[in-house]
C-alpha positions as CSV (number, residue, x, y, z in Angstrom):
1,X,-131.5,62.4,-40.4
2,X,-128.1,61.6,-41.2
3,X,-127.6,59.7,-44.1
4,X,-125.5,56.8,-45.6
5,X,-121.8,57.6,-45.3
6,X,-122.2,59.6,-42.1
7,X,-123.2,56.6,-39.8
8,X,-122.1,56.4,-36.5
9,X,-119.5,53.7,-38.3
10,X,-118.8,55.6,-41.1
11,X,-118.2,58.8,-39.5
12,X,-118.2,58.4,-35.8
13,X,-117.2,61.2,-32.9
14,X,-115.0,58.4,-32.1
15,X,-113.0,58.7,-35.7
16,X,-113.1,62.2,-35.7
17,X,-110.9,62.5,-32.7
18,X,-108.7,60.1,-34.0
19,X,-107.7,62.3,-37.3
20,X,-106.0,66.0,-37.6
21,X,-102.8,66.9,-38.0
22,X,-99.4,67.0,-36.4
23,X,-98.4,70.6,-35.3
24,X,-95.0,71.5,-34.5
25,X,-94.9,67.4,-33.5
26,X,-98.3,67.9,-31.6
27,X,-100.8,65.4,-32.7
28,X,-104.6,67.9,-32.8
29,X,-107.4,65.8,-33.3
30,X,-110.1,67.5,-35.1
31,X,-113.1,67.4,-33.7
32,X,-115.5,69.5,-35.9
33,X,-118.6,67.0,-35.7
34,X,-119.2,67.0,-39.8
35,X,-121.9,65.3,-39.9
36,X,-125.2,67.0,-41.7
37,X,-127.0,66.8,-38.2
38,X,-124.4,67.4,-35.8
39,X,-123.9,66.3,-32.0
40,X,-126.2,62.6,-33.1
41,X,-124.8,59.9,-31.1
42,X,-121.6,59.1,-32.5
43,X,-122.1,55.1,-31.4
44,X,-125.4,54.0,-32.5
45,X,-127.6,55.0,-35.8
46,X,-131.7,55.2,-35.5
47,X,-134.3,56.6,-36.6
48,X,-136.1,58.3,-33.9
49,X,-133.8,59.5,-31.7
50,X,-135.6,59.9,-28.5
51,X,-134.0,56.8,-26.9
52,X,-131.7,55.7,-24.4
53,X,-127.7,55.7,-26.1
54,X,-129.5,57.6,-29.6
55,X,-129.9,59.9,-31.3
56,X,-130.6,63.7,-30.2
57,X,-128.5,65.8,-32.4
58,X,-129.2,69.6,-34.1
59,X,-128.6,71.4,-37.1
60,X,-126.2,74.4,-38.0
61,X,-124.5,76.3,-37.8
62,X,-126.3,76.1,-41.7
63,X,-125.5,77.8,-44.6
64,X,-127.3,78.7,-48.0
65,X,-126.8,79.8,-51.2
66,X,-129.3,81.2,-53.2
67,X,-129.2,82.9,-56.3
68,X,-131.7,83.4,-59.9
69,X,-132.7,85.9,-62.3
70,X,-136.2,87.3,-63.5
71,X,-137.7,88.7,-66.6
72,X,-140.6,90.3,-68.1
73,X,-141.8,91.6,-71.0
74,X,-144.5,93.0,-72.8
75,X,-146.0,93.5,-76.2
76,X,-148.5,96.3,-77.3
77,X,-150.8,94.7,-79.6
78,X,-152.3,98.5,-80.8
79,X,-151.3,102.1,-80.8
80,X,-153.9,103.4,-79.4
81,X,-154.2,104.3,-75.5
82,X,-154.8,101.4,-73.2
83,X,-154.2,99.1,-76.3
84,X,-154.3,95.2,-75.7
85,X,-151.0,93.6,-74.6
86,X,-149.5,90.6,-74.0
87,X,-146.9,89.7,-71.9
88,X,-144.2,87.0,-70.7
89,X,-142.7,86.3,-67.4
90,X,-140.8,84.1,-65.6
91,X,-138.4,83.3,-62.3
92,X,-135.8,80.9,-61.5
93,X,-133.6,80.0,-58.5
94,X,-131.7,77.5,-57.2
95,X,-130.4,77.1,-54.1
96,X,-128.3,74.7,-51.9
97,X,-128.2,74.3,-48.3
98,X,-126.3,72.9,-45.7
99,X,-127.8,71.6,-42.5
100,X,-124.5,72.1,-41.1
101,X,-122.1,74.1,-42.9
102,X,-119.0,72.1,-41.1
103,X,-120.0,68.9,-43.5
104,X,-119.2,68.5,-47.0
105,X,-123.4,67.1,-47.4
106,X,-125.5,69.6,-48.8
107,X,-129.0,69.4,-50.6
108,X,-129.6,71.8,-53.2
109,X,-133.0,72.5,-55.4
110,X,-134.2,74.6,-57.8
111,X,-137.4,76.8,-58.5
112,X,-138.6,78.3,-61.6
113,X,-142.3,79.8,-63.0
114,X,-143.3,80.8,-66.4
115,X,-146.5,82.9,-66.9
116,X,-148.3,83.8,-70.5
117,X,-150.3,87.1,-69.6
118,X,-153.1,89.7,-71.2
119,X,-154.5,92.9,-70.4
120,X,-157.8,93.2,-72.8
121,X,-160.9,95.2,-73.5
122,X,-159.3,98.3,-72.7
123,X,-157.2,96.8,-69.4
124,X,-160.7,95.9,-67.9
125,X,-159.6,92.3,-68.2
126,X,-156.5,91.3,-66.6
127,X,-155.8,87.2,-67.2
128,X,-152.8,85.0,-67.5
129,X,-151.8,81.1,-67.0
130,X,-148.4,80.1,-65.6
131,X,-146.7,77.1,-65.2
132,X,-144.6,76.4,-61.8
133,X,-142.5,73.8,-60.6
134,X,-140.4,74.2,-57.1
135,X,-138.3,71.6,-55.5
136,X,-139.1,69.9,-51.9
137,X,-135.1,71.1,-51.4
138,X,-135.5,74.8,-52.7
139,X,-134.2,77.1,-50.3
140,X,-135.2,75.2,-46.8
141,X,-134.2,75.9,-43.1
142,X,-134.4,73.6,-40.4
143,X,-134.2,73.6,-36.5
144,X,-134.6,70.3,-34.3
145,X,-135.8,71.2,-30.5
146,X,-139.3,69.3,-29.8
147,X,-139.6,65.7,-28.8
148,X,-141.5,63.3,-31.4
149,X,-145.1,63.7,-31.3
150,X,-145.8,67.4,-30.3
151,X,-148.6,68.8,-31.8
152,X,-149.6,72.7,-32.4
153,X,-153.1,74.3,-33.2
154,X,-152.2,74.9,-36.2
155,X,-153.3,72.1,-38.9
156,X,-150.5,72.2,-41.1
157,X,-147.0,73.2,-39.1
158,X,-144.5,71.0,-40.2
159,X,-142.8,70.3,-36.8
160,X,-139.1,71.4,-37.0
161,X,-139.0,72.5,-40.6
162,X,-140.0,75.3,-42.8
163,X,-138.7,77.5,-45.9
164,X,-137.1,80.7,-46.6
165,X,-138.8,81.8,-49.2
166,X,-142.5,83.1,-50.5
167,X,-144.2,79.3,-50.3
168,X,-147.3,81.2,-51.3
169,X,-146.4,82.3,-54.1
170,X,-143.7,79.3,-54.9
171,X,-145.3,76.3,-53.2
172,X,-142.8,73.8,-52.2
173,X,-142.5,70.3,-54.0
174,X,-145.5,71.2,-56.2
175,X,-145.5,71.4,-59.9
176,X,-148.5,72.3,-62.0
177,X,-150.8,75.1,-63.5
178,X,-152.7,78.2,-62.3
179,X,-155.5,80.5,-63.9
180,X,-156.0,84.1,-62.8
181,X,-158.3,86.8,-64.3
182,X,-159.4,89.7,-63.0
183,X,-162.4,91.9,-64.6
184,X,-162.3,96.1,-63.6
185,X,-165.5,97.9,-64.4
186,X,-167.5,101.2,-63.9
187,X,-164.1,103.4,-63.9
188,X,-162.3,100.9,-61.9
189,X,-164.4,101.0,-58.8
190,X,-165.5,97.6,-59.4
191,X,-163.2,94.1,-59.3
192,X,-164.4,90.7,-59.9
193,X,-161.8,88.3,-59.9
194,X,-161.2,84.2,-60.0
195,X,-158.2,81.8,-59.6
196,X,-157.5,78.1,-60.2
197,X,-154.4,76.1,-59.2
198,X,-154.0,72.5,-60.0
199,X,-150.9,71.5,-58.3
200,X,-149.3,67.4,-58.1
201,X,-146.5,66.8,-55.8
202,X,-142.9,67.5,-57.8
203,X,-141.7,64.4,-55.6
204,X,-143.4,61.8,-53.2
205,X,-143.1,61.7,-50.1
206,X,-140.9,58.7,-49.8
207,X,-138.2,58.5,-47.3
208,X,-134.9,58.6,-49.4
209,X,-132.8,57.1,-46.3
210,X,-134.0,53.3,-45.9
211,X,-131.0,51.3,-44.1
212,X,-131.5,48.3,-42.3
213,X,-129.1,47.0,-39.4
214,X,-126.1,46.2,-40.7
215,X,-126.5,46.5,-44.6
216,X,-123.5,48.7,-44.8
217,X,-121.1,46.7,-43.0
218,X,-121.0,45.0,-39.4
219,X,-122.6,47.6,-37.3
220,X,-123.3,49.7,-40.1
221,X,-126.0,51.6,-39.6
222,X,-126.7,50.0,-36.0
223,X,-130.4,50.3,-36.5
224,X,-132.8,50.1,-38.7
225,X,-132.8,54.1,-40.2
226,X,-135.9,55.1,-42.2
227,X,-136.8,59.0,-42.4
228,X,-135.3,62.3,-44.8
229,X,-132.1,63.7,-45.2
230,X,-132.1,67.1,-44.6
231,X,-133.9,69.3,-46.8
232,X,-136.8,67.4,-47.8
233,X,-140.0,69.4,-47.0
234,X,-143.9,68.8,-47.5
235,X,-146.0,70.6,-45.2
236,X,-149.1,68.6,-45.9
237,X,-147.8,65.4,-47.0
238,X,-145.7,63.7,-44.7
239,X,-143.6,61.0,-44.8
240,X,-145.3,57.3,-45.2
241,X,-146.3,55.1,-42.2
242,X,-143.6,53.2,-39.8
243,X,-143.1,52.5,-36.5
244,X,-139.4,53.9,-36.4
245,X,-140.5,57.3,-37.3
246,X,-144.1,57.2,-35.4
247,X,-143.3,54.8,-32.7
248,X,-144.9,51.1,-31.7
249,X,-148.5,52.4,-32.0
250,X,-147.7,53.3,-35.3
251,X,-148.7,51.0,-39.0
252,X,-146.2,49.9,-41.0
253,X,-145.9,50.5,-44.7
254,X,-142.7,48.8,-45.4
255,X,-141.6,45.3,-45.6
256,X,-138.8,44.3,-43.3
257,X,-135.9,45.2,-45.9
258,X,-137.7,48.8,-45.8
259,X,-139.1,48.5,-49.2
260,X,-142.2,50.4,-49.3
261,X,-145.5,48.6,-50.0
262,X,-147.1,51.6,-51.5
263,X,-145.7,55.2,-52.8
264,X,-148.6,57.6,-54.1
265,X,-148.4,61.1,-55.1
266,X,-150.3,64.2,-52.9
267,X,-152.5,66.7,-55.0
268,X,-153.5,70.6,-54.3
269,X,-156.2,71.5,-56.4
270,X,-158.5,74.5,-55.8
271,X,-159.7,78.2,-56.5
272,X,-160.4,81.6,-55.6
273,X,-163.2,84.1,-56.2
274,X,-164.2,87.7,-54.6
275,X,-165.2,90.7,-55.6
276,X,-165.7,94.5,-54.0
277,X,-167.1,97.8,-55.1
278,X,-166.4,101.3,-53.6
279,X,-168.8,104.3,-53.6
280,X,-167.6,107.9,-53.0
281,X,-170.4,109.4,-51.3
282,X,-170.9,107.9,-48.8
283,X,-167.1,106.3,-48.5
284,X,-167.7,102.7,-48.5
285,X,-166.2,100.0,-49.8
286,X,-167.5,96.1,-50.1
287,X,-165.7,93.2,-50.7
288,X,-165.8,89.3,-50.4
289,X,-163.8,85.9,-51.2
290,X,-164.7,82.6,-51.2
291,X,-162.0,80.0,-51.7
292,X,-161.8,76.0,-51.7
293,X,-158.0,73.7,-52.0
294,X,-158.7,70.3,-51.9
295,X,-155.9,68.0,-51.0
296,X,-155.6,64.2,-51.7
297,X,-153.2,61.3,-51.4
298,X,-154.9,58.3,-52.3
299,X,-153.5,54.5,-50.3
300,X,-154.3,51.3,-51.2
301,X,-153.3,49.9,-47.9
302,X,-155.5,48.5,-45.4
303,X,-155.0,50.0,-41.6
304,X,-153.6,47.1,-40.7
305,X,-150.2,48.6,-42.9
306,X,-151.4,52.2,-42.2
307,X,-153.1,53.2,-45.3
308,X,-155.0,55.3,-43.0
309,X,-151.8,57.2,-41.9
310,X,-150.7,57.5,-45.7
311,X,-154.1,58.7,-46.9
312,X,-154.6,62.9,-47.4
313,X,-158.6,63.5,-48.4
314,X,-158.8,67.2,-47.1
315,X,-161.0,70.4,-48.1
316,X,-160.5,74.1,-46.6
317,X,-163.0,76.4,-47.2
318,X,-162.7,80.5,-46.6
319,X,-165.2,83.3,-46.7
320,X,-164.8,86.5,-46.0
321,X,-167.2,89.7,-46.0
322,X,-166.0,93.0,-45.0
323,X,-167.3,96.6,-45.5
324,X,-165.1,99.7,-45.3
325,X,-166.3,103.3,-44.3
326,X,-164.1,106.1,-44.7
327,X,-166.0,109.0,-42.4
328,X,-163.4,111.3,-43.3
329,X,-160.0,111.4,-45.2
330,X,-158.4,110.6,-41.5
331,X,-160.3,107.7,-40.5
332,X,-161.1,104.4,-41.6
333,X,-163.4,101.7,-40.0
334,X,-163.9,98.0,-40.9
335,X,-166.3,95.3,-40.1
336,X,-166.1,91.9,-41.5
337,X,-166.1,88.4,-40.6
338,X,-163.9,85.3,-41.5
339,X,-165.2,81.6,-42.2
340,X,-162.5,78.8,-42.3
341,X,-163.7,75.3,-42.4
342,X,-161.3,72.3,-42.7
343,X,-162.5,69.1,-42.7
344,X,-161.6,65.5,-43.8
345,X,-159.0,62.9,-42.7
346,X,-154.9,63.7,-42.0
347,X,-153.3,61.7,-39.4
348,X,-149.5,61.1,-40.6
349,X,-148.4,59.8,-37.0
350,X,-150.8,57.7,-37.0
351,X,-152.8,59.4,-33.5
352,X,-156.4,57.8,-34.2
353,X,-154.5,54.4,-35.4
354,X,-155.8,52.1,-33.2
355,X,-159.4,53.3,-34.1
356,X,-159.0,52.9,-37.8
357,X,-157.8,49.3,-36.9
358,X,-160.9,48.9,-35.1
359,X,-163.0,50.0,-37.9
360,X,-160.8,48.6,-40.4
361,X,-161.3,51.3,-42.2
362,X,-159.1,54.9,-43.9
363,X,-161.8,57.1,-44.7
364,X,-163.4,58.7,-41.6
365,X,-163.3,62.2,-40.7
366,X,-160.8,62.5,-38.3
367,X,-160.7,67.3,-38.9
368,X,-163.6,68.7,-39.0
369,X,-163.2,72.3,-37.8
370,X,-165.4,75.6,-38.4
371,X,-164.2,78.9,-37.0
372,X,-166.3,82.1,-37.3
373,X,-164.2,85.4,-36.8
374,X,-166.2,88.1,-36.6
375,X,-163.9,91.7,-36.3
376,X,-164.3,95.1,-36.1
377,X,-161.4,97.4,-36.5
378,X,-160.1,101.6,-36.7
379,X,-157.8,103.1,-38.8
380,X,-156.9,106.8,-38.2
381,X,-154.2,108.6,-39.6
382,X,-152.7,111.4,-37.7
383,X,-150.4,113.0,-40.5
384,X,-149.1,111.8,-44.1
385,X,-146.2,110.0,-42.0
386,X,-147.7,108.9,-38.7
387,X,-150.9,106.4,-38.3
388,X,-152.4,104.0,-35.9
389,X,-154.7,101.1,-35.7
390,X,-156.8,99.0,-33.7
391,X,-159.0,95.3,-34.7
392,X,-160.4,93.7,-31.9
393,X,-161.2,89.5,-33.5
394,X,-163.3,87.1,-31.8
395,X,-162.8,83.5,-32.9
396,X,-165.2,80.9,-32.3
397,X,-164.4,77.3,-33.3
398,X,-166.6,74.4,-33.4
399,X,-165.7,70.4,-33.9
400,X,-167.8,68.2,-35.1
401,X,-165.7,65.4,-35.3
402,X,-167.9,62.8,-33.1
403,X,-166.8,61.3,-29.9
404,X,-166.5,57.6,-31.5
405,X,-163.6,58.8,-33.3
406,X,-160.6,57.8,-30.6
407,X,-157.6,58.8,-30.4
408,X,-154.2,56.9,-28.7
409,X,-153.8,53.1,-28.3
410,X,-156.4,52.0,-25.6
411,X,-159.7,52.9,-27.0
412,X,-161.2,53.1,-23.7
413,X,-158.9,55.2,-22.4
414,X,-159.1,58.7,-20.8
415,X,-159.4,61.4,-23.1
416,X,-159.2,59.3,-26.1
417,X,-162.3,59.9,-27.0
418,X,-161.7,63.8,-26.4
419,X,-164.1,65.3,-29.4
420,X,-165.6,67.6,-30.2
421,X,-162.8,70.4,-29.1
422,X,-164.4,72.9,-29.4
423,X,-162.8,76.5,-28.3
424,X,-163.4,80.4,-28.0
425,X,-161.7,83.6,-27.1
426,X,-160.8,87.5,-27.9
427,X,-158.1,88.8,-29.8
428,X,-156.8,92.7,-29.5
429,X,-154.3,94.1,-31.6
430,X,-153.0,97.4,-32.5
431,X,-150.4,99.1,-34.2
432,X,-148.3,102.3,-34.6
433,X,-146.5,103.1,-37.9
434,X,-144.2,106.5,-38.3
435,X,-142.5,107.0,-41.7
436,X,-139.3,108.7,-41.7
């Protein structure tokens, strides 16, 4: 949202039409809305913007600059062939973006990794730890075009926000360490390999515009205004519990001068391990993965001030298994099958509210999802230059999140008690790929 010194006071439509310049004795206005998000009422300041004489404005046109360097190195620790090493590597970035590239507000961050590496016993053993720290502001985009409260399939969208670059490799707004080895054997057809990440947020997830009515000035901001400038992004860990972000059925963890009761920190702590093995005669290859993230934000606030909207206590488990079989050089076939379970409590807007009230109580299990994906897929390649594919997927998804657990503000209400949802279907896809 916009913050302090772009209020609908401070930098109203109204005041932008009444400055510009004279031209040839012609008084033009200028109108060029710069405000970070552009075309927000210019009259009235709040915080959710889905309301009668409020809000409703948009980013862009935006604007980023980005820009870092990158450097490796490594040291032979022998002469002889495949000698141990050790090497040293890092990244940094920084960016800074502009919601809309009209307004002189922009929100920069920066990104940077450093990894202490070693190839051993002959390269078999591949390890290395790295430190990493990205920004919540490094390199974000934004767009604003669903009304409050839309929910997707997907667990962890961030409605109307997301980043430009690799967030796999450069999480944002975590800092923290990661392990990797990897261990090659019997001529390299064998790989056993294991990571570990233990990740804390780089910055809570505390709302850095808290303005009550009037605190500015008379009229200045309007409205209470609680919520993020723009550029501010944590998938998982979302902003803290409050009726002007989440509406009336929402807790509230602030007092009335918008103090917050409580700020904790978000954790991401897991690991990976898998392994394959490929035979020559006949062609077959065999892999599999396990892997486990954990993420937690603790609250010390009871329901009543929606602790159970500010707690995180969430585990995601994947497996896969998949065997390969080369018939000939031409062709490839696959079978395998994918595992994902995520279960545990995440409810930032606060949609089972009324039930944690009623249970006075955070902790309940409010996700608990398995899906089986079972796949089969074909691989055939018609020349050096010229291939094709086809993986048929079917997905099968069990809840077991009971139907006690309610959802909405009347307990007893249709649907609210809507669990399990549980769902199945087929997915085809195929693909064409021609080199030039």
């Amino acid at each position: 949202m916009n913050p302090p010194g772009y209020f609908a006071q401070q930098f109203s439509a109204f005041q932008q039409q009444n400055s510009g310049q004279l031209v040839n004795g012609i008084f033009l206005p200028d109108t060029t809305d710069k405000r970070p998000i552009s075309g927000w009422n210019g009259t009235s300041d709040n915080a959710v913007g889905f309301k009668p004489g409020g809000g409703g404005g948009n980013f862009g046109p935006q604007a980023q600059d980005v820009f870092g360097v990158t450097g490796r190195h490594r040291w032979l620790l022998g002469s002889q062939d495949k000698a141990p090493s050790l090497s040293l590597a890092g990244d940094w970035g920084h960016s800074v973006y502009k919601p809309n590239k009209n307004s002189p507000f922009d929100s920069s961050g920066d990104a940077y990794r450093f990894e202490i590496g070693a190839l051993l016993f002959k390269e078999a053993l591949d390890v290395g730890v790295e430190y990493l720290s990205v920004d919540p502001n490094y390199a974000p985009a934004s767009w604003f075009g669903n009304a409050l409260g839309a929910r997707f399939p997907r667990t962890m969208n961030f409605t109307g926000v997301w980043n430009q670059h690799d967030f796999i490799k450069y999480p944002h707004n975590r800092e923290g360490i990661r392990l990797r080895g990897k261990w090659s054997f019997h001529e390299n057809r064998g790989h056993l390999w294991a990571k570990a990440f233990f990740l804390e947020q780089k910055k809570t997830s505390l709302y850095d515009v808290r303005v009550t009515t009037g605190a500015l000035g008379p009229g200045t901001p309007t409205n209470p205004v609680l919520g993020f400038s723009p550029g501010f992004v944590d998938p998982v860990f979302s902003g803290f519990a409050s009726p002007y972000l989440y509406g009336r059925a929402s807790g509230n963890s602030f007092t009335t001068s918008l103090a917050p009761m409580e700020n904790p920190s978000g954790s991401e702590n897991g690991f990976r391990v898998g392994g394959s093995y490929r035979w020559d005669d006949p062609a077959l290859k065999l892999s599999g993965s396990y892997a486990r993230t954990t993420f937690k934000r603790d609250s010390d606030l009871s329901p009543n001030f929606g602790g159970d909207q500010n707690l995180v206590n969430m585990d995601i488990d994947m497996v896969n298994l998949e065997v390969q079989w080369d018939p000939s050089e031409k062709l490839a076939l696959t079978a395998g099958v994918d595992i994902t379970r995520s279960a545990g409590h995440m409810d930032p807007s606060g949609l089972s509210h009324a039930y944690a009230v009623s249970i006075n109580s955070n902790p309940f299990k409010n996700l608990d999802s398995t899906q089986t994906s079972p796949y089969l897929g074909l691989d055939y390649d018609f020349t050096e230059k010229t291939s094709a594919g086809l993986t048929v997927r079917y997905y099968d998804t069990q809840d077991k999140v009971g139907p006690q657990v309610r959802a909405g503000t009347a307990l007893d209400s249709y649907g609210s008690s809507a669990n399990p949802f549980d769902w199945n279907g087929w997915q085809v896809g195929t693909r064409f790929s021609m080199k030039f």
